[in-house]
C-alpha positions, 0 to 999 in steps of 0.5 A: 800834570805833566803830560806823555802826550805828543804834542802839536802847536795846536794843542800847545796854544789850547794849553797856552790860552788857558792861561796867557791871554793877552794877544802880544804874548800869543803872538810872540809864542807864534812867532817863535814857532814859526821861527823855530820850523823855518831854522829847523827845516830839513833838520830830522831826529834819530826817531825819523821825527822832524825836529819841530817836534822835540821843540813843541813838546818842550814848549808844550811841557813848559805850558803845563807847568805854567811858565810865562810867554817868554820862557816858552818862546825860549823853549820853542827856540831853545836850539836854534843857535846851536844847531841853526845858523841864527846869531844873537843880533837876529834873536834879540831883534825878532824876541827881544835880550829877556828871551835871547839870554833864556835861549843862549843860557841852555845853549851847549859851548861851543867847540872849546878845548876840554880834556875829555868828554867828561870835562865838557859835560862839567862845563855845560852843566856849569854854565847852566846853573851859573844861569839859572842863580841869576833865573830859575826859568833856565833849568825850566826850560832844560829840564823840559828838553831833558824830559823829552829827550829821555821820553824818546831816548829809545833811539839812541844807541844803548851806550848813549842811552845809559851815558845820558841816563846817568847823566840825567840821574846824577844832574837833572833829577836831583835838580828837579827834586831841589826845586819841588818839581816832583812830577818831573823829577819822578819821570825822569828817575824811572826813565833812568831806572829803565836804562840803567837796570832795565833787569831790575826796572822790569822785575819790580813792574811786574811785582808791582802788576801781579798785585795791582788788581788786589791792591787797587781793591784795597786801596778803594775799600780805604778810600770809602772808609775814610770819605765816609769818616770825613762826610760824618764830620763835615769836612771837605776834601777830595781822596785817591789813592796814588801809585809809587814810581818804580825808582822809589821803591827800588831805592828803598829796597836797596837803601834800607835792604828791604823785600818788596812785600816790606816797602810799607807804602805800596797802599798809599792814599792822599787827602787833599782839603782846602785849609791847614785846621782840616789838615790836622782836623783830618790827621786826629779822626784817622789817628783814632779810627785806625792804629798808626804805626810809631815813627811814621808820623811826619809833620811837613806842614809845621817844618816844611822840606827844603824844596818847600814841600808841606803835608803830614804823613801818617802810616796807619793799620787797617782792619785787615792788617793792611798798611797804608801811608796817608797823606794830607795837604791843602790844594796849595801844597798839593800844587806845590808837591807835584810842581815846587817852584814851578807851581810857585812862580805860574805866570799870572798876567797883570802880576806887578813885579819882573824877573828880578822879583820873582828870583828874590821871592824864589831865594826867600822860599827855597832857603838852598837857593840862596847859598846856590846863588853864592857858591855860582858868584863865587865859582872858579875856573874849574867846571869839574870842581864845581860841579863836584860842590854843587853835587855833595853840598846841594844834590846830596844835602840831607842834614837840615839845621838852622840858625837861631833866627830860623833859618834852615840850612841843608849839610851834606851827612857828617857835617860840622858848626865848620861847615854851617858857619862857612855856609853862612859867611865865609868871614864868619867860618875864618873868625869862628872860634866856638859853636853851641848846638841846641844851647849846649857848647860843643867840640868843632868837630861835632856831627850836625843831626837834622832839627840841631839849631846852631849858633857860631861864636866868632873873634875878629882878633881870630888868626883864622881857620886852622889847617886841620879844619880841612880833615873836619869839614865835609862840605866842599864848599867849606873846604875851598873856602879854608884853601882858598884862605891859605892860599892868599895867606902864602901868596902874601908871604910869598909876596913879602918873602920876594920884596923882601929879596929885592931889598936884600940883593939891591943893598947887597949890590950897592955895598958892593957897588955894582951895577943895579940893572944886574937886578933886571928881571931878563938877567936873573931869570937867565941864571935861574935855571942852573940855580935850581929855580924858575922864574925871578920871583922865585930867585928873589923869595929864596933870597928873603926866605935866607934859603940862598944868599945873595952872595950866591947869586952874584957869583952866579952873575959873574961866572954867567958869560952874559955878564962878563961880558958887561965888562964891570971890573969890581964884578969880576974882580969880586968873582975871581975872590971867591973862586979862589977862597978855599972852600970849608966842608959843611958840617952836615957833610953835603955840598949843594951845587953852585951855592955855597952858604947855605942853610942844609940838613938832613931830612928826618923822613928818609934818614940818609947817610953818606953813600946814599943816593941823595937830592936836596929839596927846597923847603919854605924857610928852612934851605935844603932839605937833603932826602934819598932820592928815593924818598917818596915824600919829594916824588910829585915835587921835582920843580924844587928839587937841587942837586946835592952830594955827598962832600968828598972828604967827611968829618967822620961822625955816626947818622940816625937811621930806623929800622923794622924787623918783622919776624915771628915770636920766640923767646929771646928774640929781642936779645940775638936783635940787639947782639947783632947790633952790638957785634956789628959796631953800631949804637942803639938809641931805641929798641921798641917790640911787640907782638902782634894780635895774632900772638905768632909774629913779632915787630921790633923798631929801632933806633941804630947809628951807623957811619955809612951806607956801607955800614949800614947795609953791612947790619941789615944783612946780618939781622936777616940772617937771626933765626925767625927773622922774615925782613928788616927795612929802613922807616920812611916816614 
């Protein structure tokens, strides 16, 4: 067990020899310590403690999981480099490169720019988990400074605490679970608990003492009864009962809304033997001695968790009505369920084998860890975003399926075959074209329910994944995976859109045979801000989108006086052609500025029509889209916005606009709307009204075709003068 006490070096060695006996890994514990009092002389805690003590207990924490010589020698040093003026030369002279990176892993970054105090946190965490994919003892190591950190986190101020607290919930307890460690993962929620809802953490100690006496009474009578059924048949094991931490029951009481007196596991009794038969041999003598409660029967021996816990669970009924959970295990697996991979990868001396081994070992028993160690590979500049993947796809993983070979994969709630396949290969998820679930051909939007086995149909014709996936797949992982293939789409086709460009403007530029260094990047660049553009890249995919013509940005060149200036008489010449050639209106009755020749229309969202305020936007193979300025589909896109206007003398023609009339129901409603429609000189294309499920107010959307925003305005004013009539507004869509 974990212990509370406080430590000393000494105790740390009695608990280090039990174990580690070889003088070298002794004496490198020893030195590390007196390493870390030398560096952390004069530096005291906000306790008024020392701060060699914080480093014994972490040391001394990570001597009762059982860690190795070098992963306590890093967790006495863990510190040092950031808060003592040590550097990296003088660690790995005195303990060697294996310690240094254990000890720089847990290390806070350094003073980096970050937005906030929150971006900083991502980035820390980031950098640990980064670690720990390539070496589990990092978050040994942090999880014991974490622990004790929290064990004395009364001194800080209480806004720190609750920061810290819910830090510690969010990261470091679901971590602790993910890895088995129960015993540190139970601590460490109560500890939260106590400084997150200290009301509540205090209301449910005290219901949980009020019937301790009467429980422990209960509890021991179980425990007689059961040891005398197990001694009548011969069969060894140990018994005790076993206390549920406060968070859990606090948890269960919100999570299912249950009173306290309805938590069924408050009687709880764990049998510990020492081979998987007497386990199931143990289960049928209780089964036909005491009633089980149906439901509550797990078998987590046979399908262990994802965090390599094993044990069966019973419920059962005693003769005085009382409840009691019943858990039964092996020595190996009560190990495990109180210290998970920890108790999994104790140092033993003389083992064959380094780190590099263990990690493998540790991939193949946790099957999570292994899709942890390819997102961390895989991970990005973004702290916050990846941070945000680890916590939804494997703090909050929660669905566990499996592969048709067994392998068990564990899905956030709601998860799809989209997301199991991208978990197992990324080029599995683009090539997916089907699913079976269970044997049975299924939709791609199926939900995946616990024990589902799952099984992907791939084409390696497939064109990939499709943009609706991402309204499908809930894993973040999944998701980043799909953009980030439509992401290389569009910088392919943007690649080729520019080359393409290139060509276009240098044949352009030889069948007019100008100079070919127009093309250089400096002088483009200098007239792509009055183009509407950024950069030459942009200029050039325009170009090859036919978005612009090139015709158009060489008249730009010429008109641009630091190109006149080149002196090029066919430039010029040309130039002085097109500013005199007589302009032809649009047909869409909108001139885009600075650029003639091409492509313009009206965008269907926003309908404008002439007297409107108007922008155009640059869409991706179609020209200039033309919106209200008030659209509020172009409002986060003002680095592709173009200046637009209405042509000076317009063909006259009619423009499509729609519109919703809300009013309250009466009879011939619909006819006064159309009348006024009809008076005002307007066309009706289509007129759609229904009234509402309240079967008092009425909504009616048309279709009308007006000249201008004159007009336009004119017939607005006039439908909200129709009796019951509460608004008319123009659709955006």
């Amino acid at each position: 067990m974990v212990s509370a006490k406080v430590a000393t070096f000494d105790d740390l060695l009695v608990e280090v020899k039990s174990y580690i006996h070889k003088e070298e890994n002794i004496d490198l514990i020893t030195r590390a310590y007196l390493c870390a009092e030398k560096n952390h002389s004069g530096q005291f805690r906000r306790s008024g403690e020392p701060y060699i003590i914080h480093a014994i207990q972490v040391g001394y924490i990570l001597s009762q999981l059982r860690t190795g010589p070098k992963t306590i020698a890093a967790g006495l040093l863990h510190d040092v480099i950031e808060d003592c003026e040590i550097g990296k030369d003088e660690v790995i002279d005195m303990f060697g490169e294996e310690v240094y990176r254990l000890v720089e892993a847990v290390t806070k970054i350094g003073n980096l720019k970050f937005k906030d105090a929150k971006e900083y946190l991502a980035a820390n965490h980031r950098k640990i988990f980064i670690a720990m994919a390539k070496d589990v003892r990092v978050i040994l190591i942090k999880l014991a400074d974490r622990l004790h950190n929290m064990r004395t986190l009364q001194y800080m101020p209480e806004e720190k605490q609750k920061k810290i607290a819910s830090e510690t919930l969010e990261v470091y307890a679901p971590i602790a679970h993910r890895l088995g460690i129960s015993e540190i993962k139970n601590e460490l929620e109560d500890l939260c608990f106590q400084y997150l809802e200290r009301e509540k953490y205090y209301e449910i100690a005290r219901l949980v003492e009020r019937r301790k006496t009467e429980r422990d009474a209960q509890v021991q009578q179980m425990i007689r009864e059961i040891s005398s059924l197990l001694e009548e048949n011969h069969i060894k094991f140990r018994i005790f009962g076993r206390s549920k931490h406060l968070y859990s029951i606090y948890k269960k009481m919100v999570t299912k809304q249950k009173r306290f007196e309805e938590i069924l596991d408050l009687l709880a009794i764990r049998i510990v033997t020492d081979n998987e038969t007497s386990c199931y041999e143990i289960l049928g003598y209780i089964h036909a001695t005491y009633r089980p409660i149906p439901g509550r029967f797990k078998d987590y021996i046979a399908m262990p968790k994802v965090n390599m816990y094993q044990s069966l669970h019973t419920t059962i009924v005693a003769d005085g009505g009382n409840i009691f959970e019943v858990q039964i295990r092996t020595e190996e697996m009560d190990d495990i369920a109180e210290q998970g991979i920890a108790a999994h990868w104790r140092y033993k001396e003389n083992l064959n084998g380094g780190r590099e081994i263990h990690q493998k070992e540790i991939e193949e028993q946790l099957h999570w860890f292994k899709d942890f160690s390819v997102m961390s590979d895989d991970v990005n500049d973004d702290a916050m975003e990846y941070m945000n993947l680890l916590q939804k796809d494997i703090f909050e993983a929660n669905v566990y399926v499996m592969s048709p070979k067994g392998r068990v994969i564990a899905l956030p709630n709601g998860a799809t075959p989209i997301d199991f396949a991208y978990r197992i290969h990324t080029e599995i998820g683009h090539h997916m074209v089907g699913a079976t679930i269970n044997g049975a051909i299924v939709p791609l939007n199926t939900k995946l329910k616990t024990g589902d086995v799952v099984e992907i149909r791939t084409n390696k014709q497939s064109p990939g994944p499709s943009e609706d996936w991402l309204k499908i797949v809930k894993s973040p992982h999944a998701k980043n995976k799909i953009r980030s293939f439509f992401q290389k789409q569009e910088t392919e086709r943007r690649n080729d859109g520019v080359r393409k460009g290139e060509d276009m403007l240098a044949d352009e530029l030889k069948r007019r045979n100008l100079d070919h260094s127009l093309m250089d990047v400096k002088r483009i660049e200098s007239i792509a801000g009055s183009m509407s553009f950024a950069t030459y890249n942009d200029i050039m995919y325009a170009i090859g989108t036919k978005v612009i013509s090139t015709q158009s940005v060489i008249d730009r060149l010429a008109k641009h006086k630091t190109f006149t200036s080149l002196d090029n008489e066919n430039l010029i010449k040309m130039f002085n052609r097109q500013e005199s050639r007589k302009r032809v209106p649009s047909k869409t009755g909108i001139r885009v500025a600075g650029i003639d020749s091409i492509k313009v229309s009206l965008a269907a969202c926003c309908s404008p029509v002439p007297g409107d305020d108007i922008v155009g936007y640059i869409s991706t193979g179609q020209g200039v889209k033309v919106h209200r300025a008030d659209c509020p589909n172009i409002a986060k896109t003002k680095e592709r916005l173009i200046d637009v206007c209405w042509e000076e003398e317009l063909e006259e023609k009619n423009y499509e606009v729609q519109l919703l009339v809300h009013s309250s129901d009466r009879n011939f409603l619909l006819s006064d709307i159309v009348t006024i429609v009809s008076q005002c000189k307007a066309g009706l294309n289509h007129v759609d009204s229904k009234v509402d499920e309240d079967r008092i107010f009425a909504t009616t959307k048309m279709t009308v075709t007006v000249k201008d925003a004159e007009h336009l305005r004119t017939l607005i004013a006039n439908l909200r003068k129709v009796e019951s009539v509460k608004s008319v507004d123009r659709v955006i869509l």
